[in-house]
C-alpha positions in Angstrom: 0.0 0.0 0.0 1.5 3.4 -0.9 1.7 6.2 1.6 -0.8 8.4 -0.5 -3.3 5.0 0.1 -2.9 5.1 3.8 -3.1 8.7 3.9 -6.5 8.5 2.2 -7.8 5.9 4.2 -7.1 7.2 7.5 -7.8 10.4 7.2 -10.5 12.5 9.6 -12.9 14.8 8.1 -11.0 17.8 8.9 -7.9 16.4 6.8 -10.4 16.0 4.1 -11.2 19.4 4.1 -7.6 20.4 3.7 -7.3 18.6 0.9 -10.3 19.9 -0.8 -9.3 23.5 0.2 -8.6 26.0 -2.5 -4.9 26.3 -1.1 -2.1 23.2 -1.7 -2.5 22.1 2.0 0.7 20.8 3.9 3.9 21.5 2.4 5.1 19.3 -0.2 1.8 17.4 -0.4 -1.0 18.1 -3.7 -4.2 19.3 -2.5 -7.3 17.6 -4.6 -7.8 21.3 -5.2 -5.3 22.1 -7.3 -6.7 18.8 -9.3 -10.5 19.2 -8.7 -11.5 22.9 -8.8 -14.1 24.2 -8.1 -16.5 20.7 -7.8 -18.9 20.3 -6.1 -22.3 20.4 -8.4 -23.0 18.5 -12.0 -22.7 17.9 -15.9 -24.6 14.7 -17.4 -21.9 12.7 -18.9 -22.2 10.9 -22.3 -22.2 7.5 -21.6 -25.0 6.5 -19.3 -23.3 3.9 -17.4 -20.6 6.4 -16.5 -21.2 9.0 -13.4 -21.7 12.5 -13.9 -19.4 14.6 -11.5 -21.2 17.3 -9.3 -20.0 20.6 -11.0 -19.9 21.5 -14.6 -16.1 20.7 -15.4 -14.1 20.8 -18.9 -13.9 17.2 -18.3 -15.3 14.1 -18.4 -15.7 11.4 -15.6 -12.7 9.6 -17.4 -10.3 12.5 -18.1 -10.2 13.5 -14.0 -10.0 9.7 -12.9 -7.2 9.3 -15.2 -5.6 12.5 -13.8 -6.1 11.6 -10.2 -4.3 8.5 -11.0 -1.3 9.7 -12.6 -1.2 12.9 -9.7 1.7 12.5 -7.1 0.7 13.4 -3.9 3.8 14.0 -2.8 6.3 14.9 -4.6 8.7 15.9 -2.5 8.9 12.2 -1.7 12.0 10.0 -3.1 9.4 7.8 -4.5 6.1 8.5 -6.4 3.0 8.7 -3.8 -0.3 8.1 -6.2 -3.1 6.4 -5.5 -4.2 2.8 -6.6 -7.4 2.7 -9.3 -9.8 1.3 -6.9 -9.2 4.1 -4.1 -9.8 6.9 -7.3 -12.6 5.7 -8.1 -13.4 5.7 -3.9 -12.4 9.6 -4.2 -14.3 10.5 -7.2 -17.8 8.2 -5.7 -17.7 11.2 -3.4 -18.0 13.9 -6.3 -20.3 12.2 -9.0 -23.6 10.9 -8.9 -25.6 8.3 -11.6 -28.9 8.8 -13.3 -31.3 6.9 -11.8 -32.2 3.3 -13.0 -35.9 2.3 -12.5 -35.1 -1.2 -11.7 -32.9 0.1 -9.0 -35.9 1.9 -7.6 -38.0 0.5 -4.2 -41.4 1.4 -2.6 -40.0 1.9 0.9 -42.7 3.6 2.7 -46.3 4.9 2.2 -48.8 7.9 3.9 -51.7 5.1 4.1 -52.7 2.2 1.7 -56.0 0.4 1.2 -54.0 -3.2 1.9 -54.9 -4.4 -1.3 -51.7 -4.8 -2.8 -48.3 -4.8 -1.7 -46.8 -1.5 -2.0 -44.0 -3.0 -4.1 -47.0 -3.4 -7.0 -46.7 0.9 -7.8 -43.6 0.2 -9.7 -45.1 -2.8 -12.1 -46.2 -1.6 -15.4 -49.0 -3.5 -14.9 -53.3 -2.4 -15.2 -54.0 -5.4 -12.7 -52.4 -3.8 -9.7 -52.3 -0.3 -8.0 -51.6 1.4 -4.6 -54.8 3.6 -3.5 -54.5 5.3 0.0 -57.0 4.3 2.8 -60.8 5.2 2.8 -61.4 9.1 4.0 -57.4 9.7 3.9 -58.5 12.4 1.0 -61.8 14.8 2.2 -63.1 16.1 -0.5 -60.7 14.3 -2.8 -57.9 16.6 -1.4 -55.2 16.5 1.2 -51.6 15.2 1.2 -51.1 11.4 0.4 -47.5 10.1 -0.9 -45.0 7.0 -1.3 -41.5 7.2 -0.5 -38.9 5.4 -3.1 -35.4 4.7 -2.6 -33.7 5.3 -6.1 -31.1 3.2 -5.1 -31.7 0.0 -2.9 -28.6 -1.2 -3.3 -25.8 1.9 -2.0 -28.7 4.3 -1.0 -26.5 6.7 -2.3 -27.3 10.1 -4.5 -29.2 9.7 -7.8 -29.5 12.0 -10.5 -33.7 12.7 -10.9 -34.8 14.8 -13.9 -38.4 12.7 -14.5 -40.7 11.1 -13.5 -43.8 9.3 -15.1 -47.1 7.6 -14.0 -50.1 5.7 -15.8 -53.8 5.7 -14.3 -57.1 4.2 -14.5 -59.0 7.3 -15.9 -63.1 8.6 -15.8 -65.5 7.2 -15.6 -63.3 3.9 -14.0 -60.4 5.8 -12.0 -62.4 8.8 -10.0 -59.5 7.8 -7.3 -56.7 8.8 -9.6 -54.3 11.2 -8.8 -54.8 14.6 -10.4 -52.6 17.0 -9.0 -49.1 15.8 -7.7 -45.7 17.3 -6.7 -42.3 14.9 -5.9 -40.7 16.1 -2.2 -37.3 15.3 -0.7 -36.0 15.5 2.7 -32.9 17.8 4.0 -32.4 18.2 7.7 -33.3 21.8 7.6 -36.4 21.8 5.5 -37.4 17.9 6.5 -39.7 16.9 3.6 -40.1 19.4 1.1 -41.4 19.9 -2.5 -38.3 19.7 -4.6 -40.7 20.1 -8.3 -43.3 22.1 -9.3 -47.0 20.6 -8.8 -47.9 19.1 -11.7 -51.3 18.1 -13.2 -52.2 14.4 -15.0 -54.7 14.3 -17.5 -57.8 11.9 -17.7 -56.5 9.8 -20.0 -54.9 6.2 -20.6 -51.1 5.9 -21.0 -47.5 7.1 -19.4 -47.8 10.8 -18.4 -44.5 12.2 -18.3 -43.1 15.4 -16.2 -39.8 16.8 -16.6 -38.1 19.1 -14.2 -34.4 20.8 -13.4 -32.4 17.9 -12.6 -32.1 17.3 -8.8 -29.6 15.1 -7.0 -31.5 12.8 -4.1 -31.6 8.9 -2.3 -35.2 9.4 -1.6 -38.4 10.7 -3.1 -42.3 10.7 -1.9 -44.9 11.5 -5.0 -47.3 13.1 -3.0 -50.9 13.3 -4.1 -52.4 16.5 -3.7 -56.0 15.9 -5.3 -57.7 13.3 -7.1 -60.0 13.1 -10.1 -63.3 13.8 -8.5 -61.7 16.3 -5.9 -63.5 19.1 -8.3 -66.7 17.6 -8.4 -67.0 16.6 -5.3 -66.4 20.1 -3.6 -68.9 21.4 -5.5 -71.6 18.4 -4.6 -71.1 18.9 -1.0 -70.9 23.2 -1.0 -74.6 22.2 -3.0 -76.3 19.1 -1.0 -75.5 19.8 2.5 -78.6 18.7 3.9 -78.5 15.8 1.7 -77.0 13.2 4.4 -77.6 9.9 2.2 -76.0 11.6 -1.0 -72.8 12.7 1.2 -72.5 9.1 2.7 -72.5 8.1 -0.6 -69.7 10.5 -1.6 -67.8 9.6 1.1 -66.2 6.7 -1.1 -64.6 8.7 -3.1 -62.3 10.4 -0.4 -59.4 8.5 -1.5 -56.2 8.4 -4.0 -53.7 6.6 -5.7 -52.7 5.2 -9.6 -51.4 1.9 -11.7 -47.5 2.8 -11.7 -44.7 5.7 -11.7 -41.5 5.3 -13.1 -38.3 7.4 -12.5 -36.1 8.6 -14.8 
C-alpha cells in the first residue's frame, strides 16, 4: 500500500477538508484542489453507465479519474505517492452521482394504503395492480397522500432525478386517480419538502410524463395532492349539505392513488 493509500484511508474529516481547500495544504503534499477545482455540483456525462461529476467541469468522468491517477501526492517524496485505481474511483464516488435506474428503484414507505396490494406493485407496469391510499385519507378528494422510493436500494446513495412518469385508470373507471401531484425530498433543515413544481395528470390512458431541473436525491415521496373527483366533489357537498344519504355516498370517493410511476 502506498503512503498516498494510507493517507487517504485514515484520514479524519477535517484532513479531508484540507485537501479539498482552494490552497495546496501541507507542504510538499498536492491538494485535490489544485486537481479538482471548483467541484462540487454537476454535468450529465455521455455514456450512461458512466457517473456524472457534481459541477460542470471541462472534463469528463474519465479525463479526472485518469488525472487523479497519474497525480503524485507528494512529490517531495523520493518515490512517487499516487493512488491505486480502486481508491480513485473511492475519491471520485464522493464527487459524481448516476442517473437513476428504475429497476434500482423501491417502494419503501407509504402515507396510508388500502391493503390491497403490496406496496412494491406501484412500480409494475402492470393495469392489474395499483396502490390507492385508505378510505377518508383524502376529504373532499384533497389532502396530502405520498409513497417514499429509494432510487437506489442497493448503495442508498445520490441519484440523478430529472423525470418522472405515471399511468392511471381514468373517468369514468379511476375517480380515485391522482390529479394533482408534486415529488418532495428530505434535508435536515427543511425535512420533507417539494423539490418540483405541482404538476397536473390528464384523464387519459397511457404514461404521463413530467420533466423538471435535474435534482440530485436517495429518496423521493410522490405526493398526491388531489384526485379526479376532488373538483366535483367540492362542489356536490358546497350544494347538497342537507343531503345526508347523498354525502355518505360520496364519502367513497375520499381516497387516491394510480397503476404505476416510473423514474427517470
Amino acid at each position: 500500500m502506498t503512503t498516498a493509500s494510507l493517507r487517504v484511508m485514515t484520514m479524519d474529516q477535517s484532513r479531508l477538508m484540507e485537501l479539498l481547500a482552494p490552497s495546496t495544504g501541507r507542504a510538499g503534499c498536492t491538494s485535490l484542489a489544485g486537481i479538482i477545482p471548483a467541484m462540487l455540483y454537476t454535468q450529465p456525462h455521455d455514456e450512461e453507465e458512466n457517473p456524472v461529476l457534481v459541477r460542470p467541469l471541462p472534463c469528463s468522468y474519465d479525463q479526472l479519474f485518469n488525472k487523479l491517477l497519474s497525480t503524485d501526492f507528494a512529490p517531495s517524496s523520493p518515490s512517487p505517492s499516487t493512488l491505486p485505481p480502486d481508491l480513485c474511483k473511492k475519491v471520485l464516488s464522493f464527487l459524481t452521482v448516476k442517473k437513476v435506474k428504475q429497476e434500482q428503484v423501491s417502494a419503501t414507505n407509504c402515507s396510508s394504503r388500502d391493503g390491497i396490494h403490496p406496496l412494491s406493485f406501484s412500480l409494475v407496469d402492470s393495469e392489474s395492480s395499483w396502490w390507492l391510499s385508505q378510505p377518508g385519507s383524502m376529504p373532499s378528494g384533497r389532502g396530502e397522500q405520498w409513497v417514499q422510493y429509494t432510487l437506489n436500494r442497493f448503495q442508498g446513495n445520490l441519484q440523478r432525478l430529472s423525470a418522472v412518469s405515471v399511468t392511471i385508470p381514468p373517468m369514468p373507471q379511476g375517480p380515485l386517480s391522482v390529479r394533482e401531484f408534486c415529488l418532495q425530498a428530505f434535508s435536515f433543515e427543511r425535512g420533507w419538502h417539494a423539490v418540483t413544481p405541482i404538476f397536473t395528470v390528464d384523464n387519459k390512458t397511457g404514461w404521463q410524463r413530467f420533466c423538471f431541473d435535474e435534482i440530485d436525491v436517495e429518496e423521493v415521496r410522490f405526493v398526491c395532492l388531489s384526485n379526479q373527483m376532488a373538483e366535483y366533489l367540492t362542489n356536490l357537498k358546497d350544494n347538497n349539505a342537507a343531503d345526508q344519504q347523498l354525502l355518505a355516498q360520496l364519502n367513497r370517493f375520499e381516497s387516491v392513488g394510480f397503476f404505476t410511476v416510473r423514474f427517470e
